[in-house]
N, C-alpha and C positions, 0 to 999 in steps of 0.2 A: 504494500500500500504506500502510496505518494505521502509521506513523512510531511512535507508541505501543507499538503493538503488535511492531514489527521490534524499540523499544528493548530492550523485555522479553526476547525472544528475545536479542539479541546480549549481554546482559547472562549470559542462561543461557550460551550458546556464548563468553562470554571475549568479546562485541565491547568491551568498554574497553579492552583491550588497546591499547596503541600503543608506536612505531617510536621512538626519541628519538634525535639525534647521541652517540655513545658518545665520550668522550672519553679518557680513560687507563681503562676501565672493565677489568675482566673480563670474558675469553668464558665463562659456564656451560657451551653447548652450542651446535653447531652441527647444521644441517641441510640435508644436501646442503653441505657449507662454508658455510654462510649464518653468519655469528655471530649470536650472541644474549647480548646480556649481561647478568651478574649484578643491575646495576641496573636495567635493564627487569622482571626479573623480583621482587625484591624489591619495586619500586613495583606492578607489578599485585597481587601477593600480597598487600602490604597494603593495597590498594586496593577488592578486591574478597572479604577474609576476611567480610567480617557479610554477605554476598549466601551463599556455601557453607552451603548448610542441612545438609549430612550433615556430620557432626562428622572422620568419617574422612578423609573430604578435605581437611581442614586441614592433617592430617601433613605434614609438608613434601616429603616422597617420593611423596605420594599424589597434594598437589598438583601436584608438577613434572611428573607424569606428564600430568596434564590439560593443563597448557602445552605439554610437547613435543607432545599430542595437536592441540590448539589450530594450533602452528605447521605440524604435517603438514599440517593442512586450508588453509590459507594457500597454504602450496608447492602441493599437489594443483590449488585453484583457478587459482592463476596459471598453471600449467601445462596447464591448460585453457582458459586464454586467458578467463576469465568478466570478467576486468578490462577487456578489451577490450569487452565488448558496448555496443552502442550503449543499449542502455536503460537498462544500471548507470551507462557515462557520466553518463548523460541525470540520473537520480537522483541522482549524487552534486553535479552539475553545481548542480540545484536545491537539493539541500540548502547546500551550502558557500554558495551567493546568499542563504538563509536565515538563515543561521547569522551573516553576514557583517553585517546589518544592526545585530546588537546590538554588534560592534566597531567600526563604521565611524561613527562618534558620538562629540562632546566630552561626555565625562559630566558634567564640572564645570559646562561653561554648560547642559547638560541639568538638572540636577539643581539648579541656580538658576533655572530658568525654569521648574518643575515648584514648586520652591516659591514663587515668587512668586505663580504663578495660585493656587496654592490660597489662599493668603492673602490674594487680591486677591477669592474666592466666598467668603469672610467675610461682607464689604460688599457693600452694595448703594448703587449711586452714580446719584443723577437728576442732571439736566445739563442746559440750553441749551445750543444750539451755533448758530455761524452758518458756512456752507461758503460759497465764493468758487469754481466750478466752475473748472476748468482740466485739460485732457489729461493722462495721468500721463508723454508723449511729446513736449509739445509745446517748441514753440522757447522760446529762451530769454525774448525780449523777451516774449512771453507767461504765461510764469511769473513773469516779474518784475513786469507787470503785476496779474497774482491778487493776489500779493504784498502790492503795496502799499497795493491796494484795503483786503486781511484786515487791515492794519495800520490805516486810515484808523478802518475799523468799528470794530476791536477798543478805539480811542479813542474814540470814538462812544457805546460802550456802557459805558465807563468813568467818561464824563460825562452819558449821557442817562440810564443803564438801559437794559439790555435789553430790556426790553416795546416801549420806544418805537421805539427801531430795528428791532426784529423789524415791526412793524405799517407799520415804512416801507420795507422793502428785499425783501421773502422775497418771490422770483416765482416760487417751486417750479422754475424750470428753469437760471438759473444762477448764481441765487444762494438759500440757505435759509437759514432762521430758526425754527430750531423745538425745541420741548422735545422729549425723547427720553424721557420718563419714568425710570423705577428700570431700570436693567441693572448687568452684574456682569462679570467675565472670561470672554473668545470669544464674547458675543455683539457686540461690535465689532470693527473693525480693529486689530491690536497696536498702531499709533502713538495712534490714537484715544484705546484702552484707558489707554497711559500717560497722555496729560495729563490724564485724568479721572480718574487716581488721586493725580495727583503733584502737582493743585492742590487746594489748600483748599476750604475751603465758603464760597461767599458769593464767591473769587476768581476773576478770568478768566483763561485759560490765554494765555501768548503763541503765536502761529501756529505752526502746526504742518503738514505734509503728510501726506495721504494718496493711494493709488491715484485718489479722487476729486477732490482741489483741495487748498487752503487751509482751515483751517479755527481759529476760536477756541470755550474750551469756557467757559460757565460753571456751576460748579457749587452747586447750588441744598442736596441733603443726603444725607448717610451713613449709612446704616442697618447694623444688622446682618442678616447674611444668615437668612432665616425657615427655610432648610432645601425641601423637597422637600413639594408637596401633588400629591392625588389626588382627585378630582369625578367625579362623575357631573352632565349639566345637560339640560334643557328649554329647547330657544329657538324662539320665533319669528320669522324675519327680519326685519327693518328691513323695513317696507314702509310712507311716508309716506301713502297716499294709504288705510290703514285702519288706523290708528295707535290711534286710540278704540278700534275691534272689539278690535286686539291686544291693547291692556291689559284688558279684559272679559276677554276669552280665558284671560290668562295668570292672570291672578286666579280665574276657576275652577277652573282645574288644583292651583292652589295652594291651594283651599280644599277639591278632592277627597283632596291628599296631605294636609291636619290632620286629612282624616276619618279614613286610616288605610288609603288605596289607595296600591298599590306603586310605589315612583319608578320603576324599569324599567320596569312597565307601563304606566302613562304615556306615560313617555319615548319607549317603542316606537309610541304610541299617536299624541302631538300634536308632538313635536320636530322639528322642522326642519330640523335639523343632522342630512344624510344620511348623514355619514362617523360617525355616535356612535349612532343612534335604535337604531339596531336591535341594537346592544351596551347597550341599555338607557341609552343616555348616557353611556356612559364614557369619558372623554379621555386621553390617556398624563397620565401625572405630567407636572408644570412646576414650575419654579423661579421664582424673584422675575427680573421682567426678559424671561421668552422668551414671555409672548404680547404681541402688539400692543393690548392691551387692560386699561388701568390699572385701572378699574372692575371687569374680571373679577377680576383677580389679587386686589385689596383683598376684594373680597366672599369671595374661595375662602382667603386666608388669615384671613381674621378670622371664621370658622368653628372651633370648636373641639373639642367631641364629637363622636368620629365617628357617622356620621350623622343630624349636624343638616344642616336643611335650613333654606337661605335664603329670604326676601323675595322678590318678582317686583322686579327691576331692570331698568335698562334702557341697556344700549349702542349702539356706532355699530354694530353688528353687529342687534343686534335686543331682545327680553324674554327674559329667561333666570330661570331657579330653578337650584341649584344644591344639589344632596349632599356631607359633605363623607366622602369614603370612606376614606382615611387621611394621616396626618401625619406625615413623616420629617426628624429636624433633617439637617443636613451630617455625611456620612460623613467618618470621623477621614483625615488624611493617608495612612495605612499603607492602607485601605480604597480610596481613590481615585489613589495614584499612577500605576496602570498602565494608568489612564482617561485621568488627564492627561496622560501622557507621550504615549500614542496623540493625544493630541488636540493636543497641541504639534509632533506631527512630520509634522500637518493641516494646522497653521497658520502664516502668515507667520512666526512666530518660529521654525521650522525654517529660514529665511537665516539668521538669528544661529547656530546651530549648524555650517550647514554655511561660514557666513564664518570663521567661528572653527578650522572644521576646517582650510581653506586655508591662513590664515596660519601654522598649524602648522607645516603640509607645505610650505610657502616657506621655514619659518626650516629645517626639518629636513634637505631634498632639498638634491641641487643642481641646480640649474636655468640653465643656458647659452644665453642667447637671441643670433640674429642678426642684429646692432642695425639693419640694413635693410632686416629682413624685413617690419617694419610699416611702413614706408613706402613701400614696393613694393607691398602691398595697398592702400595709400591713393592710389595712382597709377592703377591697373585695375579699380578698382571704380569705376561711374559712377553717373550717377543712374537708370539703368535698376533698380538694386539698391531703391530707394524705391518702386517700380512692380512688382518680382515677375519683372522682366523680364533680371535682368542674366546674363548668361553668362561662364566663364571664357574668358580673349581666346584668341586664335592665339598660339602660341609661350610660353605659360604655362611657366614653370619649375617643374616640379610637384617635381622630385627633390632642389630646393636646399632644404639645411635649415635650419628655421626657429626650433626651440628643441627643446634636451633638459632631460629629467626623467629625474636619475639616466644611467640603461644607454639609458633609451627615445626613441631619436633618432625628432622628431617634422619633417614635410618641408612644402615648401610645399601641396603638392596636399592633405594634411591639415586645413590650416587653408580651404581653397579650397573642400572637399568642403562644411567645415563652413557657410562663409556663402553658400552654392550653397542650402542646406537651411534656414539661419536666416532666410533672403530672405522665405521665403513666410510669416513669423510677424510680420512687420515694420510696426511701425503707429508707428513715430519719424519725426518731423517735425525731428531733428536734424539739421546736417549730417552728408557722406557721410564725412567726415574723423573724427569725433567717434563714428559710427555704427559704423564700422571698429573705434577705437581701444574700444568698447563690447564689440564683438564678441572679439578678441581676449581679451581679460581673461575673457569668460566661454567661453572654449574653454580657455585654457590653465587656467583653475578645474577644468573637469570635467575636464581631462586631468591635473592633479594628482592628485582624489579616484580616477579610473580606475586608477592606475598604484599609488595605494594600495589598493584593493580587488582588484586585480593579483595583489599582491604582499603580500597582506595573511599567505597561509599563511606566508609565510617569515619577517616582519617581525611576526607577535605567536605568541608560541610556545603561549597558551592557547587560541587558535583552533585552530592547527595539529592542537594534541593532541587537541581534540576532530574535526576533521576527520580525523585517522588512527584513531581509532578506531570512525568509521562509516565508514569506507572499509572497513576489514578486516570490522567487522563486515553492512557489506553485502554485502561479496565472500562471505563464510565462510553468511548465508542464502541466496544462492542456489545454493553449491554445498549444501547441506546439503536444499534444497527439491526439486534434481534430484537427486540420487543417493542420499536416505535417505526424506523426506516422501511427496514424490511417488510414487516410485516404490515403494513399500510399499503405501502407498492404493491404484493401481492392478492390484498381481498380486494379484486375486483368488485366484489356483489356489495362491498360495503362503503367504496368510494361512490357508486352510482346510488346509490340511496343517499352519501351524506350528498351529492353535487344536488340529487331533487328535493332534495329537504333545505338546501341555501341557494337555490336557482337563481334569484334576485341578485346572488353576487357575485354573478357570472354573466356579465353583457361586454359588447362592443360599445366605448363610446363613439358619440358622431366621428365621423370619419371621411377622407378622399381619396378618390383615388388622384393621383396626380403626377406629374413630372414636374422636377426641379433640375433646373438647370442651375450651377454656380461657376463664379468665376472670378479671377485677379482684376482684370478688365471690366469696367462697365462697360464700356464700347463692344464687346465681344456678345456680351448678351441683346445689345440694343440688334444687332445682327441675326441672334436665335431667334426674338419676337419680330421678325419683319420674315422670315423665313417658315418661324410656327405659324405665322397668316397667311404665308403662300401654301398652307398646307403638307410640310415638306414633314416627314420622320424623322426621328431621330438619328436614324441612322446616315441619314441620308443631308441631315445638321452635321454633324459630327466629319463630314465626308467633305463638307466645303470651308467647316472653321478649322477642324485640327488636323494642319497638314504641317508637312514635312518632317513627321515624329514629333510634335509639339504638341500639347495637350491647353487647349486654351479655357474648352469647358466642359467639364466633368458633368452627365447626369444622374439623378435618382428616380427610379419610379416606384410603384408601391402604391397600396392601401395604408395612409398614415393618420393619428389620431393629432390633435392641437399639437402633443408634447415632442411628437418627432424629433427629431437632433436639426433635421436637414429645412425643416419650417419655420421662417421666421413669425417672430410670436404676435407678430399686425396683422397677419395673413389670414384674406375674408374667405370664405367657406363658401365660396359658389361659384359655378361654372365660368371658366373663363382663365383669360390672361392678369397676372395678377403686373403691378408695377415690379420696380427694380429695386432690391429692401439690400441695405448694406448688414449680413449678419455672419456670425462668424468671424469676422476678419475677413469677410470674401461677399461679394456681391452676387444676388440670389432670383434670382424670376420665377413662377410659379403657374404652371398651368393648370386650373384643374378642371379635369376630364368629368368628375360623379361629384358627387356629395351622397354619404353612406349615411343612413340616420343610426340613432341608437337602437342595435337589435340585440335578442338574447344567444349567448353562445351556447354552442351543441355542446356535451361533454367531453366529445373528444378535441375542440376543437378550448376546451378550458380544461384537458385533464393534467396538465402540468401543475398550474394551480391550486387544482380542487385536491393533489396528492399531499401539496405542501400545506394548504389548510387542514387537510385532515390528520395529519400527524402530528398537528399542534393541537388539534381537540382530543386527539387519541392521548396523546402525552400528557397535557392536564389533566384529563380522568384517572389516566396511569399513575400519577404524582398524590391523587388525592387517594387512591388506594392503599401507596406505600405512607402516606401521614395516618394513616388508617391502623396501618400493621406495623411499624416501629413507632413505639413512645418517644415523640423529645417531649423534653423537659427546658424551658428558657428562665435561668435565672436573672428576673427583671430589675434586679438590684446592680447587677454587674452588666446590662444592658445599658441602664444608664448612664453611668459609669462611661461605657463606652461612648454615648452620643455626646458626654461635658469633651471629653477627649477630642472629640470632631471636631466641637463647634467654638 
């Protein structure tokens, strides 16, 4: 169900409503003995005063009435067990995991690595790099190896120049050397991204790790960031062996578009590029940095009217022409946060979030470990575990426990299930000791964040209240969808009784049939009414005012009552050409063809109506059953109480 669409409703039906712990409060009223008190209801009251459109129901009697009515549906539902059903579970289950992501977050280090990237797509940063391959797993002696190598070059290139070491080392497979051109933030790896922001121009970065090795960066220059372009292009592929044909080629095409033939047609015509030709050439927008091609980029940003078109150039890709279809600088911070933030909880800097949530929940919990337990796992895991093969032994003590978090005693068979599972993801060339002690730390990590997203309704009270009040107001739609909606929509035999028993409140008022012509131009319609008098159609108006793709007057036709949108409100009721009424902001003439008096409408032709009436009569009788069958009780002393407190 559209989540939207239930808000709207539960908002009608009081779903903001929620439960809070009452402390020395007042009972207002109870129901069935349930309390309810003074300050729950004051907060909803004023919580939800500018949503009550009817002025009446503000009255503070009028209102309470709606809340006791509110609570009867609450009791009625529970009492029919709708909180039980598996699908409302199911629903709330998903929502609350929903709702749960925007609490379960350090906003501080969020909200510093949201602004940093934005500030880092400012810049545009080109770079040498040289990488030293090495496993992101592998043994030590091998790391330390990469290591000293990335230190040896990074001297190398401090005293040769980079050109010259690149030209002697780069064997593309484990070791590289190679410029990366202009890129900006996320298109690299987070560590990457920092040292090529956090060294100078002209300096080399000391070693750094990434997923992929070692690495040192130099950077060559800073740019400001150009903002966002959009192309249409014409390419021919790279193909060496008709490389003359190609340039002939590309150069006719290019001398058909000076003649003043359409790029798209073209495009569809000779372009190469089968993911674009038949979109007439059109590419998604790009920014400085995300194609692999420096020459395109320069050519498409150093286009400046839109639609100029480029030179035949030429890349590793193939001849290309190039449209330039529109120019967007960088959207402001407020424009972009809820992109980058998405894009950060993409990207490896979602471990700095979630590290930072940890150490939280370390300093916050208490956490009781049993100082044997990891080296009991260091004892029974074998190397079989490095192979995918290891099994928990004979006589495993699966019931000894191993470490608490808070209330939540966690056992050994917990942490056992867990490296029984992490086994098969294991590509560490570490030892099995070290591999263990790897493991642990990130079990007992997700078993902290678990036991706060657990425990999260109880432990942040602005989640909670939003999750009680789609609880209730989930409960309170589906009793209301089976016993009022529903069940209306379906007795036919009992909407056609109520529509003849309130027939009177079911008419057409007077009415016309008419055409309205409007328009920007008074002069444009002075031309429809000399043309509505030669008896011409509309369509056949339409055929002499809006030409050449221009739209000068729009009409409406229809059966319309006074309040129409398209009627201005002078407009007389009978046959004929009416003047020319300035309404809307647009100038309006009015034919009208009938004049409809007031008749009675058929049921089908009011049974949309007659359903929404009838579920409002059904509902009150329904409401007065339930004040029927659970007892409130309104303590009039704390009532008052409340209305000094209003007024």
């Amino acid at each position: 169900m559209n989540l939207q669409l239930k808000g709207f409703l539960f908002t009608l039906f009081f779903g903001l409503f929620f439960i809070t712990q009452a402390q020395e409060d007042q009972v207002l009223f109870t129901v069935e003995n349930v309390p309810v008190y003074a300050n729950e209801f004051l907060r909803v009251y004023n919580k939800n005063l500018d949503l009550v459109k009817d002025d009446s129901q503000k009255e503070m009697d009028a209102y309470l009435k709606l809340f006791i009515n509110y609570k009867l549906k609450l009791t009625e539902a529970r009492r029919m067990k709708l909180d039980q059903k598996q699908s409302y579970i199911r629903e709330l289950e998903s929502y609350k995991k929903q709702l749960s992501k925007n609490y379960l977050t350090d906003s501080k280090v969020t909200d510093t690595l949201i602004r940093e990237a934005y500030e880092r797509l400012k810049l545009e940063v080109n770079a040498d790099h040289i990488l030293v391959r090495v496993d992101e797993n592998a043994m030590a002696k091998d790391t330390l190896a990469a290591y000293n190598e990335i230190l040896k070059l990074r001297k190398r290139v401090l005293e040769e120049g980079y050109e010259a070491v690149q030209q002697d080392v780069h064997n593309g497979k484990t070791l590289f050397a190679e410029n990366l051109g202009y890129f900006t933030a996320f298109k690299m790896v987070y560590p990457f991204e920092n040292a090529a922001y956090n060294t100078e121009i002209g300096e080399v970065s000391m070693p750094f790790r990434t997923r992929f090795g070692y690495h040192v960066v130099k950077v060559i220059d800073k740019r400001a960031s150009r903002g966002e372009v959009s192309v249409a292009h014409i390419m021919l592929k790279d193909n060496p062996s008709s490389d003359a044909n190609d340039e002939i080629k590309i150069n006719e095409i290019y001398q058909r578009l000076k003649q003043g033939e359409a790029f798209d047609a073209l495009a569809k015509q000779f372009s190469q590029d089968k993911s674009s030709s038949a979109k007439g050439g059109m590419l998604k927008p790009f920014s400085g940095g995300e194609l692999s091609s420096l020459e395109f980029e320069e050519m498409a940003f150093g286009l400046n009217a839109i639609g100029a078109i480029s030179k035949p150039f030429k890349t590793n890709f193939g001849w290309h022409i190039i449209k330039l279809i529109d120019k967007k600088p960088m959207p402001t911070y407020k424009d972009m946060r809820a992109e980058l933030e998405s894009k950060i909880k993409r990207d490896s800097r979602s471990k700095i979030i979630n590290d930072s949530r940890v150490n939280d929940l370390k300093a916050r919990y208490s956490i009781v470990e049993n100082s044997e337990g990891l080296n009991y796992f260091k004892t029974i895991v074998t190397l079989d575990y490095l192979n995918r093969r290891w099994n928990l032994p004979s006589g495993f003590e699966a019931k000894k426990p191993l470490v608490k978090i808070q209330d939540k005693q966690l056992y050994y068979e917990d942490f056992g299930n867990y490296l029984m599972k992490s086994q098969r993801n294991n590509n560490s060339a570490n030892t099995v000791d070290a591999i263990v002690e790897n493991e642990y730390k990130a079990f007992l990590d997700n078993e902290l964040l678990r036991y706060q997203e657990d425990n999260l309704i109880i432990e942040n009270k602005a989640f909670s209240q939003i999750v009680e009040e789609y609880r209730d107001g989930l409960l309170i739609f589906d009793l209301m969808e089976s016993e009022i909606w529903n069940a209306a929509k379906k007795d036919s035999l009992a909407l056609e009784d109520f529509f003849h028993a309130h027939e009177t409140n079911y008419f057409f008022k007077e009415r016309v049939k008419a055409i309205v012509a409007s328009s920007a131009k008074k002069g444009a319609l002075k031309k429809v009414i000399k043309l509505f008098d030669e008896n011409k159609s509309i369509e056949e108006i339409k055929n002499v005012i809006n030409t050449n793709n221009i739209i000068h007057v729009s009409f409406t036709t229809g059966e319309m009552e006074a309040s129409h949108q398209a009627l201005p409100d002078a407009v007389a009721f009978k046959p004929g050409m009416s003047k020319i009424y300035k309404h809307n902001d647009a100038y309006v003439v009015v034919k009208v063809e009938e004049v409809l008096p007031k008749t009675q409408k058929t049921f089908k032709e009011a049974k949309g109506k007659v359903i929404s009436d009838y579920q409002e009569y059904k509902e009150a009788h329904w409401l007065k059953e339930l004040a029927s069958k659970y007892a409130v009780k309104v303590n009039q002393e704390v009532l008052e109480s409340v209305k000094r407190r209003l007024n």
